[in-house]
C-alpha positions as CSV (number, residue, x, y, z in Angstrom):
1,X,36.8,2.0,29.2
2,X,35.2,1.2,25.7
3,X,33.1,-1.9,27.0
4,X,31.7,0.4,30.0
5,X,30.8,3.4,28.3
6,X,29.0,1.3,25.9
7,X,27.3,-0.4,28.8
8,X,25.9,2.7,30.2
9,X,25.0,3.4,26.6
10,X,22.4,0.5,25.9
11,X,21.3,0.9,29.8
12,X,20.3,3.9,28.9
13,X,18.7,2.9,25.7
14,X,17.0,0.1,27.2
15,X,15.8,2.8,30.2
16,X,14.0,5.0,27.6
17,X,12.9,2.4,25.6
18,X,11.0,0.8,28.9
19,X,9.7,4.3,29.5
20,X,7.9,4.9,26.1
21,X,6.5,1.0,26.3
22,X,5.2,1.6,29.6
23,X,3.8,5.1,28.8
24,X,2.1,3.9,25.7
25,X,0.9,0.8,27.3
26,X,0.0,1.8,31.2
27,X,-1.5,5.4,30.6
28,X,-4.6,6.0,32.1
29,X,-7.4,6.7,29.8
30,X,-7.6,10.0,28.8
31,X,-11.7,10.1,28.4
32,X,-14.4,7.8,29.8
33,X,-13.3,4.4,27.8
34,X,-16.2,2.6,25.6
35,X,-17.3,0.0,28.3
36,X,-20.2,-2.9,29.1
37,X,-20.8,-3.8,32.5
38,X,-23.8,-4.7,34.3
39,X,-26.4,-2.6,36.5
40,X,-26.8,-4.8,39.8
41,X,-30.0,-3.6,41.1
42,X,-31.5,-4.0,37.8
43,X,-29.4,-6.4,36.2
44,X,-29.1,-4.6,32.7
45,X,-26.6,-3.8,30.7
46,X,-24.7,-0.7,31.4
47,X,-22.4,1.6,28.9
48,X,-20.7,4.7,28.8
49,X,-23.1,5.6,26.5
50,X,-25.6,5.5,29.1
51,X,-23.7,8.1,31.3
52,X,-26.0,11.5,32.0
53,X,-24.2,14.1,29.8
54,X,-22.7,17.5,30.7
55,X,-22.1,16.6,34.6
56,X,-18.6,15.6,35.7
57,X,-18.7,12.2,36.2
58,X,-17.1,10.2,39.3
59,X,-16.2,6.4,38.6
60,X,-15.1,4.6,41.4
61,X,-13.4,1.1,41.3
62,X,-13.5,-0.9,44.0
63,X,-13.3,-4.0,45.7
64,X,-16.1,-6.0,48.0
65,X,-12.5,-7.5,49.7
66,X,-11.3,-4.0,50.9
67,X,-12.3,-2.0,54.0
68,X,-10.5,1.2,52.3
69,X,-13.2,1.0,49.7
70,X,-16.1,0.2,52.2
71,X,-14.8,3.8,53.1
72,X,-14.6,5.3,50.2
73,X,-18.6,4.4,49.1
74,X,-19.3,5.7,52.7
75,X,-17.9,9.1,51.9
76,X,-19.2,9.1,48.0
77,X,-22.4,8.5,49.6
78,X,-22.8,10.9,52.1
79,X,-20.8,13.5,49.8
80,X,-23.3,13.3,46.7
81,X,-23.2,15.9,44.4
82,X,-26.4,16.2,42.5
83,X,-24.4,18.4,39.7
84,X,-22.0,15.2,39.0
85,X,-22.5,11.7,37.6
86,X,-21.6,8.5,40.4
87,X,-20.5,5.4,39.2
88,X,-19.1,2.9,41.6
89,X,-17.9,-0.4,40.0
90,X,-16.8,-4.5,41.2
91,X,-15.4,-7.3,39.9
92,X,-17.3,-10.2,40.7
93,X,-17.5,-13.0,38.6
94,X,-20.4,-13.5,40.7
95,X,-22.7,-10.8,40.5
96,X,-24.2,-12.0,44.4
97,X,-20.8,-10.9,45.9
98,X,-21.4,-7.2,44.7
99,X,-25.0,-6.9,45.5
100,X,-24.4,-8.7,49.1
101,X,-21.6,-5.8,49.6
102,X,-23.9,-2.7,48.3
103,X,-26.4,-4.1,50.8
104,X,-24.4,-2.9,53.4
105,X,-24.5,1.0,52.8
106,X,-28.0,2.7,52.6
107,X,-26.5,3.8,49.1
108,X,-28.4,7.2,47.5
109,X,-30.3,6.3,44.7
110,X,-28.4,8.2,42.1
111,X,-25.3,6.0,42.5
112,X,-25.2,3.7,39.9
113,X,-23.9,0.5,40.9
114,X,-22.0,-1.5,38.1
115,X,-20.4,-5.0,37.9
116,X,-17.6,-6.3,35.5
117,X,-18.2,-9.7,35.7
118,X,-15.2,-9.9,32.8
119,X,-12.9,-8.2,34.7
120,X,-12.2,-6.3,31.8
121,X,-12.1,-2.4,34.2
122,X,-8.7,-2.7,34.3
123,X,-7.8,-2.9,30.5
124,X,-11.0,-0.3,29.7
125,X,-9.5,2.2,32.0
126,X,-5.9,0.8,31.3
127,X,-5.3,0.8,35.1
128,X,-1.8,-1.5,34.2
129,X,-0.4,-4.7,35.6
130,X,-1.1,-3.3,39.3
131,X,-4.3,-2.2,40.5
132,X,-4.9,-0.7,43.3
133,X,-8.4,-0.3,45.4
134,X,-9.7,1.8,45.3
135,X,-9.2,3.9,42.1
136,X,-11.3,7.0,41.6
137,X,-11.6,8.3,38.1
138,X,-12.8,12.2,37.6
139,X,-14.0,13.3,34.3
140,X,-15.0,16.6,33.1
141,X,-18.2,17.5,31.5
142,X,-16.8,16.6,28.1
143,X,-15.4,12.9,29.8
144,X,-12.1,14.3,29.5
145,X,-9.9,12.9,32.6
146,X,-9.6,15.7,35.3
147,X,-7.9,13.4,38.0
148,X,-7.0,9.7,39.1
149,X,-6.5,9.2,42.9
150,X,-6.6,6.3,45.8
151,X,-8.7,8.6,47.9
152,X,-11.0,11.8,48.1
């Protein structure tokens, strides 16, 4: 009886303890992350520095693989908001891939189209070992996080 209720014991133990490393680990970020990633229309550099301040600001991560996300810039675009920031990134180690798949949508110009040809989105906005396309960030006028979702 011993032996099993000090099996349940370290379960339990080893439970929490995968909790708080996963918590502290695989948190979203909690404000717009410092980041680098490059414009694609005018092939510049690209921070979170350069974001327009006091607008909430809508980053979108997606895929050029995924129809759901073909969806998704569909609706940011039609749905523009001219009080909030748009950000809509890829991951293409080849920049090409993201402007052929922008080419497709007649995108409004005050979406600003970013590529992380380092794949580094995932770590920045500590999406975790599983990402999943797309992923739509919402930040508050002081890049606080207001919301994380799959959809709008």
């Amino acid at each position: 009886m011993i032996k099993y209720i000090n099996s349940v014991i370290i379960l339990i133990v080893l439970i929490l303890l995968g909790f708080i490393i996963f918590n502290k680990f695989f948190k979203y970020t909690n404000d717009i992350p410092t980041f680098s990633y490059t414009k694609i229309i005018e092939n510049s550099n690209f921070t979170n520095k350069h974001i327009p301040k006091n607008k909430e600001t809508v980053i979108v991560y997606v895929s050029t693989k995924c129809g759901s996300c073909e969806n998704t810039v569909k609706y940011v675009n039609k749905n523009i908001d001219v009080n909030k920031n748009y950000i809509i990134v890829t991951s293409e180690k080849q920049k090409q891939i993201s402007e052929e798949f922008f080419k497709k949508f007649s995108l409004n110009r005050n979406i600003i189209l970013l590529n992380d040809e380092n794949n580094y989105f995932s770590k920045d906005f500590k999406l975790g070992i599983s990402v999943t396309y797309p992923t739509i960030f919402v930040f508050d006028k002081g890049n606080k996080l207001i919301n994380v979702s799959n959809n709008f």
